[in-house]
C-alpha positions as a Markdown table, in Angstrom:
| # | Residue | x | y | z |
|---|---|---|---|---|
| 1 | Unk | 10.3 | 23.7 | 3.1 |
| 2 | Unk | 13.5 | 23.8 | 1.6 |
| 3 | Unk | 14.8 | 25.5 | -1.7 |
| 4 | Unk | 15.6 | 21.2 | -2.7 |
| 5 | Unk | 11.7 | 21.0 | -3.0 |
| 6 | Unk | 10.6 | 24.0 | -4.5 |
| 7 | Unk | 10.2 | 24.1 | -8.2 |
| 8 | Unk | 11.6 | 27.6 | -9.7 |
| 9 | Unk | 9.0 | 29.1 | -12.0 |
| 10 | Unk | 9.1 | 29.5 | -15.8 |
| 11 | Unk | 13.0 | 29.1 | -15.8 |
| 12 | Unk | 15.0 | 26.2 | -17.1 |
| 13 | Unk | 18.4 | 27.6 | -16.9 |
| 14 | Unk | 20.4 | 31.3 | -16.4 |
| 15 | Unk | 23.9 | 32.4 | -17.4 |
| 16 | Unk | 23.4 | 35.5 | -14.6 |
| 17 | Unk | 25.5 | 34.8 | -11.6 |
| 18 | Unk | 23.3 | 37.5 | -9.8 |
| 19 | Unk | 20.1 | 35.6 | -10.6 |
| 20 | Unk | 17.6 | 34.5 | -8.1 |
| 21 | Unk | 15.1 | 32.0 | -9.1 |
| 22 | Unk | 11.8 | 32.4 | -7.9 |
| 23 | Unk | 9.6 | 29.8 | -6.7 |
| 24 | Unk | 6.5 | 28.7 | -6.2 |
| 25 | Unk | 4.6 | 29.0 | -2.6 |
| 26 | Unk | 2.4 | 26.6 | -1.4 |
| 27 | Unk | -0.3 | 27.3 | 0.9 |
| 28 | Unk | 0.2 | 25.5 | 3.9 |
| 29 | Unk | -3.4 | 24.6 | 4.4 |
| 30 | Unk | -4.7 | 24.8 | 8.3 |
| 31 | Unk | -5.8 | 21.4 | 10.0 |
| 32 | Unk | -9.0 | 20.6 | 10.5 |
| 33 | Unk | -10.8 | 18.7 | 12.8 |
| 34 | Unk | -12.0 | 15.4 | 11.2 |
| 35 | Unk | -15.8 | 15.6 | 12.9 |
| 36 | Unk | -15.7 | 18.8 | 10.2 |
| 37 | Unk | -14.3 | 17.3 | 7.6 |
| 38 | Unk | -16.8 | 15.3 | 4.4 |
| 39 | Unk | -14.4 | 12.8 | 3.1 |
| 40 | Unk | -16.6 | 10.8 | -0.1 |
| 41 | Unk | -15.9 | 7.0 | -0.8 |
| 42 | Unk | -16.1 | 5.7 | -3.9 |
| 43 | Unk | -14.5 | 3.2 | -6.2 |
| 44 | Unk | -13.2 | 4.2 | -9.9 |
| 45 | Unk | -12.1 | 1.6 | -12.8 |
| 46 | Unk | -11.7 | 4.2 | -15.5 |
| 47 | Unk | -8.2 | 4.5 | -17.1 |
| 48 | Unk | -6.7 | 1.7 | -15.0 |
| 49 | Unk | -7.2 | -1.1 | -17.7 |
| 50 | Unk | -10.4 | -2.9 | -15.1 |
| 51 | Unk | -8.5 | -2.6 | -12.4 |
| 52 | Unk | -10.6 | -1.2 | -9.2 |
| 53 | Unk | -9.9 | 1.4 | -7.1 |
| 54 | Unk | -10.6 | 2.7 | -3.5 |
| 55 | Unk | -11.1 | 6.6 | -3.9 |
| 56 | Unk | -11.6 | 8.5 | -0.8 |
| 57 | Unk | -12.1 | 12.6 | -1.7 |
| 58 | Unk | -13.0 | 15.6 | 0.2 |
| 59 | Unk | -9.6 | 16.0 | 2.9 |
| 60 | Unk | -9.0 | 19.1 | 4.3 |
| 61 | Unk | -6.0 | 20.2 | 5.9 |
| 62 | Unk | -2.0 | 19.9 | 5.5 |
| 63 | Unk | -0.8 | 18.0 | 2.7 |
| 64 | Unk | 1.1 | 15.5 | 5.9 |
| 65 | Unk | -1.9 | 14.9 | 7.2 |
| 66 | Unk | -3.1 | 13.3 | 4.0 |
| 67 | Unk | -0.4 | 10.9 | 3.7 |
| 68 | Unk | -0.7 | 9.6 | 7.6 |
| 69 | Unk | -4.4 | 9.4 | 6.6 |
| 70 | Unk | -3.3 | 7.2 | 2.9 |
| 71 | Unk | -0.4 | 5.2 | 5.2 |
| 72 | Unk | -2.9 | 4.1 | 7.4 |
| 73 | Unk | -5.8 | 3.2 | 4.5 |
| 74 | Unk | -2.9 | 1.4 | 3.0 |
| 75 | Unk | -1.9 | -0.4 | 6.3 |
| 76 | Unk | -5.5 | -1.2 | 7.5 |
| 77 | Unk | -6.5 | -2.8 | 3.8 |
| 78 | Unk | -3.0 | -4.3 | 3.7 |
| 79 | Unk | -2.3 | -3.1 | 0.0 |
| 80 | Unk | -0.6 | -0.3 | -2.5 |
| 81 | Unk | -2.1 | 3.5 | -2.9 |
| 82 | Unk | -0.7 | 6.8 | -3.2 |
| 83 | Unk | -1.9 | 10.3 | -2.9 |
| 84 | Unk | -2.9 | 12.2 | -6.5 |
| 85 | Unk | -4.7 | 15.4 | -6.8 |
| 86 | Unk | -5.5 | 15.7 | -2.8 |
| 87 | Unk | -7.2 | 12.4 | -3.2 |
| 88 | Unk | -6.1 | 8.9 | -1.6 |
| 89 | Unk | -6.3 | 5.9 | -4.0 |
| 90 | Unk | -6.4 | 2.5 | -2.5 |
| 91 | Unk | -5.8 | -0.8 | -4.5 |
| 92 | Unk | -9.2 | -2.7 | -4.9 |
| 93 | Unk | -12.2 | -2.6 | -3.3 |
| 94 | Unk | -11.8 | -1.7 | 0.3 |
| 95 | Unk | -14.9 | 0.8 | 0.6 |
| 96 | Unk | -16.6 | -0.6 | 3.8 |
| 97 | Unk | -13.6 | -1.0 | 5.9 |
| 98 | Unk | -12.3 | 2.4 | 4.7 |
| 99 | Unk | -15.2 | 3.8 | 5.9 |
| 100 | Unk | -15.7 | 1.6 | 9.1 |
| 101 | Unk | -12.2 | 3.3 | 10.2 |
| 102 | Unk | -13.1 | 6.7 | 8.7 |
| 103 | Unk | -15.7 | 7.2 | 11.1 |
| 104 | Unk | -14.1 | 5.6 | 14.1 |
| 105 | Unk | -11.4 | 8.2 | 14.0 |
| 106 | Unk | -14.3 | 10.8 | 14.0 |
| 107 | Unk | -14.3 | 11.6 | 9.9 |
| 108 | Unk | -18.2 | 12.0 | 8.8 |
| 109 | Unk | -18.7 | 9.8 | 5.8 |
| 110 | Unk | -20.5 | 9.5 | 2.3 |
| 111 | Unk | -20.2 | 6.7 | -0.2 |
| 112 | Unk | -20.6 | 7.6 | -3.4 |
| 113 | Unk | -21.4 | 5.7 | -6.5 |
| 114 | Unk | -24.1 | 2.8 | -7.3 |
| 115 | Unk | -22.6 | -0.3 | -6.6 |
């Protein structure tokens, strides 16, 4: 990863011309296989004025992986997400196909929630 896409820490600006900024590391996590993986379905309408929402929780593994994983979601269900807080948010109510495709490319699968 570049210096471009690292945030420095705790510093907004330094008259030093010898300064070097530290930043902050990311653990690269390790990939791992989706047969080991738990990835939870649910949907979520809180704080999204009624709107409904796709969640899928629980990915392991390189934060890459996680968006080809959300581009494909978004592709299959032919609508908007994004990634927040390692989890994928679909728009609307996609849960069945989501996990139809889930467990076709070997991911085991829980659904969570009532309805």
């Amino acid at each position: 990863m570049s210096k471009k896409n690292k945030k420095p820490v705790n510093i907004v600006y330094s008259t030093n011309p010898d300064f070097e900024y530290k930043y902050n590391e990311e653990e690269e996590m390790e990939s791992i296989s989706p047969s080991e993986q738990v990835l939870y379905v649910s949907i979520d309408r809180k704080n999204r004025k009624g709107k409904v929402v796709s969640l899928v929780s629980g990915f392991q593994g390189p934060h890459e992986d996680l968006k080809s994983l959300e581009k494909k979601l978004k592709s299959l269900c032919g609508t908007g997400g994004s990634t927040k807080d390692r989890e994928i948010l679909i728009q609307g109510d996609f849960r069945d196909r989501i996990i139809e495709t889930l467990k076709k490319d070997g991911y085991q699968t829980k659904r969570k929630g009532g309805d």
